[in-house]
C-alpha positions in Angstrom: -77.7 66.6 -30.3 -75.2 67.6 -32.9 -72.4 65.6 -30.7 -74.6 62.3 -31.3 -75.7 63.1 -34.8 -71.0 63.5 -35.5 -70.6 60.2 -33.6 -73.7 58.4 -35.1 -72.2 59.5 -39.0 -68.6 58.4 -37.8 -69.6 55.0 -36.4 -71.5 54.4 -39.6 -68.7 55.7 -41.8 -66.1 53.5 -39.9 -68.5 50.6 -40.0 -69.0 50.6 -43.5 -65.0 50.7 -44.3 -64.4 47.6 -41.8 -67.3 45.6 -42.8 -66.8 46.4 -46.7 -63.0 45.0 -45.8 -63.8 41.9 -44.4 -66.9 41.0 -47.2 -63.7 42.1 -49.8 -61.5 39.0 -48.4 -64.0 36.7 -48.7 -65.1 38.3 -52.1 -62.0 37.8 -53.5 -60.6 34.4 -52.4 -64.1 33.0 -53.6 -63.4 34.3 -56.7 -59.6 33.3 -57.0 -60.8 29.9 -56.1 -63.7 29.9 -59.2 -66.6 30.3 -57.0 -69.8 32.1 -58.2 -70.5 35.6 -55.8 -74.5 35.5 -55.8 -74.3 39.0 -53.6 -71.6 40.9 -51.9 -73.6 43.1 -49.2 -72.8 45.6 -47.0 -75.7 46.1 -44.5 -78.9 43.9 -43.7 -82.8 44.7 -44.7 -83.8 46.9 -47.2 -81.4 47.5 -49.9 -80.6 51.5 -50.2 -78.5 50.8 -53.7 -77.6 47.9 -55.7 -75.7 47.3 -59.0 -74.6 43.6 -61.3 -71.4 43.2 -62.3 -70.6 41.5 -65.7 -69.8 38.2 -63.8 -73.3 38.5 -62.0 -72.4 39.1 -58.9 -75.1 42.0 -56.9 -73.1 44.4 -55.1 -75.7 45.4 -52.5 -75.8 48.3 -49.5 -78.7 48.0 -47.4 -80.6 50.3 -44.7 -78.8 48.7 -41.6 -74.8 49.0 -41.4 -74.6 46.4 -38.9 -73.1 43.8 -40.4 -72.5 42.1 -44.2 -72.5 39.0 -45.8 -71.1 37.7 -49.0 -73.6 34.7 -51.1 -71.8 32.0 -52.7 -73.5 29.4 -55.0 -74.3 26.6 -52.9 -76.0 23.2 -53.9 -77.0 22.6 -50.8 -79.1 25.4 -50.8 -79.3 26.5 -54.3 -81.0 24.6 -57.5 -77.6 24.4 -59.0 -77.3 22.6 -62.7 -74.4 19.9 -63.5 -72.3 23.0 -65.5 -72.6 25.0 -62.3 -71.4 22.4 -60.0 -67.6 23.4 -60.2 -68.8 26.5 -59.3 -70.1 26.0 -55.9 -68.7 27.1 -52.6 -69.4 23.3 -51.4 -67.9 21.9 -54.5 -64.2 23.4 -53.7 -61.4 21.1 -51.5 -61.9 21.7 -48.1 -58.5 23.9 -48.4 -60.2 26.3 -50.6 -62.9 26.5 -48.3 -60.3 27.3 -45.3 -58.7 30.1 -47.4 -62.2 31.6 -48.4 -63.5 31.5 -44.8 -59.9 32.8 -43.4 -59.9 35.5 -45.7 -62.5 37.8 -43.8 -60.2 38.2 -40.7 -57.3 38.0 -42.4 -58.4 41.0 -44.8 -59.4 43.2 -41.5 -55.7 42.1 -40.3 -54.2 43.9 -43.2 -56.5 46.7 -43.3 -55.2 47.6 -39.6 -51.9 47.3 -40.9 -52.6 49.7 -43.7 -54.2 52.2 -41.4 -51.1 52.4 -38.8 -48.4 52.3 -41.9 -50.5 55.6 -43.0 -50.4 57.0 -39.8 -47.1 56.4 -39.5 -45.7 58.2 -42.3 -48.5 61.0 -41.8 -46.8 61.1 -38.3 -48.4 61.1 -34.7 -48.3 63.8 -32.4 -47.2 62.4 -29.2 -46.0 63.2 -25.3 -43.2 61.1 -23.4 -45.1 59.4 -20.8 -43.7 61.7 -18.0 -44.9 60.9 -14.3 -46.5 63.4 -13.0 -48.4 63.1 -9.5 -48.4 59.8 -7.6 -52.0 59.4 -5.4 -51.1 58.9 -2.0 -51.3 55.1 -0.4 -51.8 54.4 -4.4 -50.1 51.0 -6.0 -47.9 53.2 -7.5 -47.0 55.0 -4.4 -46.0 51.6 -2.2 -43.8 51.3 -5.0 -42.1 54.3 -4.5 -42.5 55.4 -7.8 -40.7 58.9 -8.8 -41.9 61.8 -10.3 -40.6 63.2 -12.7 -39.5 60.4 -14.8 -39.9 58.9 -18.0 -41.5 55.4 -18.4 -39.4 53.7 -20.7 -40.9 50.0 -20.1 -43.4 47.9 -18.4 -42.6 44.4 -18.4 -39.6 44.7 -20.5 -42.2 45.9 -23.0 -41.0 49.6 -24.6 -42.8 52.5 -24.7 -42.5 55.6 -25.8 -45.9 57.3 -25.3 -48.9 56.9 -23.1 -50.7 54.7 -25.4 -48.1 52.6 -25.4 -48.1 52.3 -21.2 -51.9 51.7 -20.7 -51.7 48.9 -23.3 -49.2 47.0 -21.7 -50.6 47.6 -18.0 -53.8 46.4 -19.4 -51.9 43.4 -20.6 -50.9 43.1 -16.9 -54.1 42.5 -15.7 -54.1 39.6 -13.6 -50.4 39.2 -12.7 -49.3 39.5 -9.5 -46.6 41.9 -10.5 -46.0 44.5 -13.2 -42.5 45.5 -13.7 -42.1 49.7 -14.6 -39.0 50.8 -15.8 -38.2 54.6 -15.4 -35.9 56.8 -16.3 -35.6 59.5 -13.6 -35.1 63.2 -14.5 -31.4 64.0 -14.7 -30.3 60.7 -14.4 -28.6 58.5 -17.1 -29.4 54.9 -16.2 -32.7 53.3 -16.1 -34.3 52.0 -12.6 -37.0 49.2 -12.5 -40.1 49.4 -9.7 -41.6 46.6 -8.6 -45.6 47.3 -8.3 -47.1 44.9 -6.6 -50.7 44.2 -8.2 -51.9 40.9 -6.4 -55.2 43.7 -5.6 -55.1 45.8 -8.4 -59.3 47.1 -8.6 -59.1 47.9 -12.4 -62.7 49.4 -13.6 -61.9 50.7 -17.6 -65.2 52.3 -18.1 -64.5 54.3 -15.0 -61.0 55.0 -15.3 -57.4 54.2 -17.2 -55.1 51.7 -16.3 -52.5 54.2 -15.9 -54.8 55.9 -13.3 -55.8 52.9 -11.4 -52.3 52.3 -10.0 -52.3 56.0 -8.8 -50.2 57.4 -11.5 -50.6 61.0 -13.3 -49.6 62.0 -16.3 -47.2 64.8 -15.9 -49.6 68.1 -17.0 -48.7 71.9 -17.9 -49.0 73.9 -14.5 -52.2 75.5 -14.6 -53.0 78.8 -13.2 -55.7 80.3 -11.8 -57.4 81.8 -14.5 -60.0 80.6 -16.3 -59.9 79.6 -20.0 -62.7 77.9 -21.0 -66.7 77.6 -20.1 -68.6 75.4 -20.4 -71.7 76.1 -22.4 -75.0 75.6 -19.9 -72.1 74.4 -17.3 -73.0 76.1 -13.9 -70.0 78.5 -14.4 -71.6 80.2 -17.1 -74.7 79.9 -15.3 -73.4 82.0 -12.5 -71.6 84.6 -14.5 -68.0 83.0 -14.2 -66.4 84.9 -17.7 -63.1 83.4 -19.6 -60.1 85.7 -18.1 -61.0 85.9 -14.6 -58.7 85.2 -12.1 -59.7 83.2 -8.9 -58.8 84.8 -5.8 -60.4 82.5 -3.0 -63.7 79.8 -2.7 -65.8 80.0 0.2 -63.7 83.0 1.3 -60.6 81.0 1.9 -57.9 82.3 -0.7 -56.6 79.8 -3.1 -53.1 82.0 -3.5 -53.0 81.4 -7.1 -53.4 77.5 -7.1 -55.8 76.4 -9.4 -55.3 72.7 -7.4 -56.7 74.1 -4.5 -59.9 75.7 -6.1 -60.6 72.5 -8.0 -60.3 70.0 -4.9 -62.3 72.5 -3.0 -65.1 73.0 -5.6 -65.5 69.4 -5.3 -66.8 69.6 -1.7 -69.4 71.2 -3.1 -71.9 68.9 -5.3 -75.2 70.7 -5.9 -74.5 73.1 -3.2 -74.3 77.1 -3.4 -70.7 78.5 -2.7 -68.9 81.5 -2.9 -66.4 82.2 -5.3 -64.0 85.6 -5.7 -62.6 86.4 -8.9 -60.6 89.9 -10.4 -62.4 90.6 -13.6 -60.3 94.1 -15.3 -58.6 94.8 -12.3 -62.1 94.8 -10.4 -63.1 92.2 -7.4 -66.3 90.4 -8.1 -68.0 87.8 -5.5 -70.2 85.2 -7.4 -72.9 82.5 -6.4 -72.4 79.1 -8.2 -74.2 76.0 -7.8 -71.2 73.1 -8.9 -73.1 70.4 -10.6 -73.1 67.1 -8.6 -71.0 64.1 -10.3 -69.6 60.7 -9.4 -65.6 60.1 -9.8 -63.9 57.4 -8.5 -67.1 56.4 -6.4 -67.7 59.7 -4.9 -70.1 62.3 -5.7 -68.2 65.8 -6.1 -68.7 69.0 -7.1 -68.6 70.1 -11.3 -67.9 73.2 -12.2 -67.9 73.3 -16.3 -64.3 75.3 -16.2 -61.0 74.4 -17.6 -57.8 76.6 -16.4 -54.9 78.6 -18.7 -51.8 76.3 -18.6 -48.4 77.4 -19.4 -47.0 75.9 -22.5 -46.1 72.0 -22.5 -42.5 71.7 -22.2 -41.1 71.1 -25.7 -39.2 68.4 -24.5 -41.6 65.7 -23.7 -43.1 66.7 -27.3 -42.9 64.8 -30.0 -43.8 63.4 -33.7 -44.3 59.7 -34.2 -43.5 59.5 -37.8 -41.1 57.0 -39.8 -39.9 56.4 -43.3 -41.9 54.2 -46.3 -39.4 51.4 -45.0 -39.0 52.2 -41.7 -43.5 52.8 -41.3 -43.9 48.7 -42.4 -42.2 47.1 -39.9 -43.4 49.7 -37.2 -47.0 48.9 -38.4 -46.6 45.1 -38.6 -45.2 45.3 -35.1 -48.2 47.1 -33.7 -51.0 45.4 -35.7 -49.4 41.9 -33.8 -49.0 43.4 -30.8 -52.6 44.5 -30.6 -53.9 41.3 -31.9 -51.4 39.4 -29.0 -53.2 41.8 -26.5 -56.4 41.1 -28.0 -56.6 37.3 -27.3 -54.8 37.8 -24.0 -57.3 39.7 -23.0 -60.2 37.2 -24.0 -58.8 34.5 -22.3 -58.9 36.6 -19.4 -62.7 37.0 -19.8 -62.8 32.9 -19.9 -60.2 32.8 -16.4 -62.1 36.2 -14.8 -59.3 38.0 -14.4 -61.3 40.6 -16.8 -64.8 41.1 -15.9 -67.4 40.9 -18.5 -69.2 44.5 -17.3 -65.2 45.3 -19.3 -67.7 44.9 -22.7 -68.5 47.1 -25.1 -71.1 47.4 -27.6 -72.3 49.7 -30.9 -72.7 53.0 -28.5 -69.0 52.3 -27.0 -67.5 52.2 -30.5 -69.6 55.1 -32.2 -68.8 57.5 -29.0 -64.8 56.0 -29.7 -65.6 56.9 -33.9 -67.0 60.6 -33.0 -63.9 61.6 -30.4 -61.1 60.0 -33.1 -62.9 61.6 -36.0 -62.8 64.7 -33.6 -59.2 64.8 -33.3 -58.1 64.3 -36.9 -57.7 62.2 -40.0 -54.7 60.5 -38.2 -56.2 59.8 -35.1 -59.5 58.4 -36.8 -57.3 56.2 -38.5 -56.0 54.5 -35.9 -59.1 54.0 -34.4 -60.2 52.1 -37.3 -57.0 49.7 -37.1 -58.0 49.0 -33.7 -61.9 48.3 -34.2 -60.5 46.4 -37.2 -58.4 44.1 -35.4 -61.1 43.2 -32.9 -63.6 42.6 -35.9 -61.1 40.3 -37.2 -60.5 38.8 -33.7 -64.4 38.2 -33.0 -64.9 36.1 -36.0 -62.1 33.9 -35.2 -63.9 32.9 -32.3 -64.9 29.3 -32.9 -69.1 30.1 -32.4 -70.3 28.3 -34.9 -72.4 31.2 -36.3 -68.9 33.2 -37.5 -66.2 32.6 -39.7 -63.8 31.1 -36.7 -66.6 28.0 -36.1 -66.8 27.4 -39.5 -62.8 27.3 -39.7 -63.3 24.6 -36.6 -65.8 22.6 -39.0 -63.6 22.4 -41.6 -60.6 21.5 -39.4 -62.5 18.8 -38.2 -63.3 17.4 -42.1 -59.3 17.9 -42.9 -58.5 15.4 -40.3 -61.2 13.2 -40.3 -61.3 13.2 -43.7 -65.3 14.2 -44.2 -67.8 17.1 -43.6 -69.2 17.3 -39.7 -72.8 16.0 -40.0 -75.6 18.7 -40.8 -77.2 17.8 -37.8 -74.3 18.7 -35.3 -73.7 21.8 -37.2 -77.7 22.6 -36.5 -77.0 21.9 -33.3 -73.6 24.3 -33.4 -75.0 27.3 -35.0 -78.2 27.3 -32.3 -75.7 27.3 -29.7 -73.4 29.6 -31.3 -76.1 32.2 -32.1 -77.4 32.2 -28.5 -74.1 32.5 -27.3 -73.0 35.6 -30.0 -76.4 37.3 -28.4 -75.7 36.6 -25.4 -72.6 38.7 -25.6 -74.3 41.1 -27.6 -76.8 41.8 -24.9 -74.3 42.0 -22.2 -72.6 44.5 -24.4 -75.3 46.7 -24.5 -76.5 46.6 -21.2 -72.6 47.5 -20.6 -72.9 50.9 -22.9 -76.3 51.8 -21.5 -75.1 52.0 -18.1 -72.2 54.0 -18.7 -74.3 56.8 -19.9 
């Protein structure tokens, strides 16, 4: 409960910073450009607080933070007198209008650049994106891919963490071919692998990209010996206690692998079993009951346990952090190449390369808001340059109902040299409003059934 209650106040709090951005963009233009701000809102229904500025404009915050809007005198919807006139959002050159419009996204563009320049100079804690394991008869493995070795590219993209790898795999999706250059322990040069994707079976609300093509992360060796417990996990059900050290599962000894107990616990789903451990210097034989769960298709056995690792090697460690120069171009660079990515990957919706169960709705982002927030300041803040991005993104989608079909109206009216009839824009915003719920719904239903 307290989990939901952290990711419910982080969704809202992130929510209200993006949406707040966006209103600000069109706020502001529309003002630049001498147009009158009846309300700037953040939130629909009933208002929670309000306040008038001394231009008149209502600066609103209402009871649900799903949305916002900013009202601008309009003649054709507002009794507007003859002094007024000049001051109407209709009134301005269709130019103006463009730049008002525009603004929204545009603002939520800069916003994510803000967020990953402070990050940036706050500096990252990151890992070298070391292979670890490779799954056997994985993509990865017909590949040959080594162990051991540092991804340096995919595609001729660079990377130097793991973030940096799943983004451009998931860039990949759909090519017959994804290009991974390595750098292979102890060596000097650089070797490219040829992974051949023309079947790649990419699920992302099941698993990462990075996994998909049978590739692990290199981890800390874990021993035997157990150093966490999950609270009401069957571990500490059965008596499991942090400290004890695993000695053998089903009476088969695990000789100090904590590999071997964890594939063998998962034969084991909702079934009693056996498990040995040396509690202060003392033998103890258990009963647990592993919790039945599905991974990768299969139902296995959960335990609620996580092991003592040795400590990461240094090496692979380290801070991604750059200068109050140095942090702009870095930012710039990864706010465009997450927007590039972004429209890459909705045309891939429209061609099917990318399914549209791949969706994700309110209870996908606030679960994403609650784990960032978890981490850290930093790590919260790039989350909200990503969600910012794809708010930006969204309403440059010409639907009539968002800010990208009224940018397609008004493109129309600059070249044909007057406003799209009423009537067809009617017509537009049905169809655009059926179509925005449409994706809303499938969003939803996408959430819902990954919990």
């Amino acid at each position: 409960m307290l989990e939901f209650f952290w990711n419910l106040a982080s969704f809202v709090v992130a929510l209200g910073v993006l949406i707040t951005v966006h209103e600000y963009g069109h706020f502001w233009v529309a003002r630049k450009n001498g147009v009158q701000v009846e309300r700037f809102s953040v939130g629909f229904g009933k208002v929670l607080w309000r306040k008038v500025d001394k231009c008149g404009t209502e600066f609103v915050i209402a009871m649900i933070p799903l949305g916002g809007y900013v009202k601008m005198l309009d003649s054709r919807v507002d009794d507007v007198s003859d002094s007024q006139r000049n001051r109407t959002f209709n009134d301005k050159s269709v130019y103006q209008r463009i730049a008002i419009i525009a603004a929204g996204p545009l603002a939520n563009f800069a916003f994510a650049i803000l967020a990953f320049y402070l990050m940036f100079l706050i500096g990252v804690p990151s890992v070298k994106p070391i292979v670890g394991d490779i799954e056997i008869n994985s993509i990865a493995a017909k590949a040959s891919l080594p162990t051991n070795s540092e991804i340096i590219a995919i595609n001729e993209n660079a990377t130097v963490d793991w973030q940096d790898v799943n983004l451009a795999l998931v860039s990949a999706i759909g090519d017959e071919q994804v290009v991974i250059t390595v750098k292979p322990k102890g060596s000097a040069s650089n070797k490219n692998f040829y992974l051949n994707t023309s079947e790649w079976l990419f699920s992302p609300d099941k698993e990462s990209a990075i996994a998909s093509l049978g590739i692990n992360p290199f981890r800390a060796v874990a021993q035997a010996k157990l150093a966490v417990i999950g609270k009401n996990s069957p571990a500490e059900k059965a008596g499991l206690k942090i400290g004890d050290e695993l000695i053998s599962i089903a009476g088969e000894r695990i000789n100090g692998s904590w590999q071997k107990f964890s594939e063998q616990i998962k034969l084991y789903p909702n079934k009693a079993v056996s498990v040995t451990v040396l509690r202060n210097d003392v033998i103890t034989e258990l009963m647990v009951k592993p919790e039945a769960k599905k991974y990768k298709e299969k139902v296995v056995g959960f335990l609620g346990v996580q092991p003592v690792s040795e400590p990461y090697p240094e090496e692979y460690l380290f801070e991604q952090s750059y200068g109050p120069i140095s942090a702009i171009g870095e930012s710039v660079n990864k706010t465009w190449n997450l927007v590039v990515l972004s429209f890459d990957m909705i045309g891939k919706l429209i061609t099917g390369d990318v399914s549209v169960k791949n969706l994700s709705g309110p209870i996908s982002i606030a679960q994403g808001a609650g784990s960032s927030a978890n981490y850290g300041f930093v790590y919260f803040l790039g989350f909200l340059a990503l969600i910012s991005i794809n708010l930006g993104i969204i309403n440059l989608l010409p639907l009539p109902v968002l800010d990208g079909g009224h940018l397609f109206y008004y493109v129309i009216e600059l070249f044909t040299g007057k406003p799209v009839p009423e009537k067809i824009q009617e017509i537009g915003f049905k169809f655009g409003t059926i179509a925005l719920l449409s994706l809303m719904s499938i969003a939803i239903f996408n959430d819902l059934s990954r919990l």
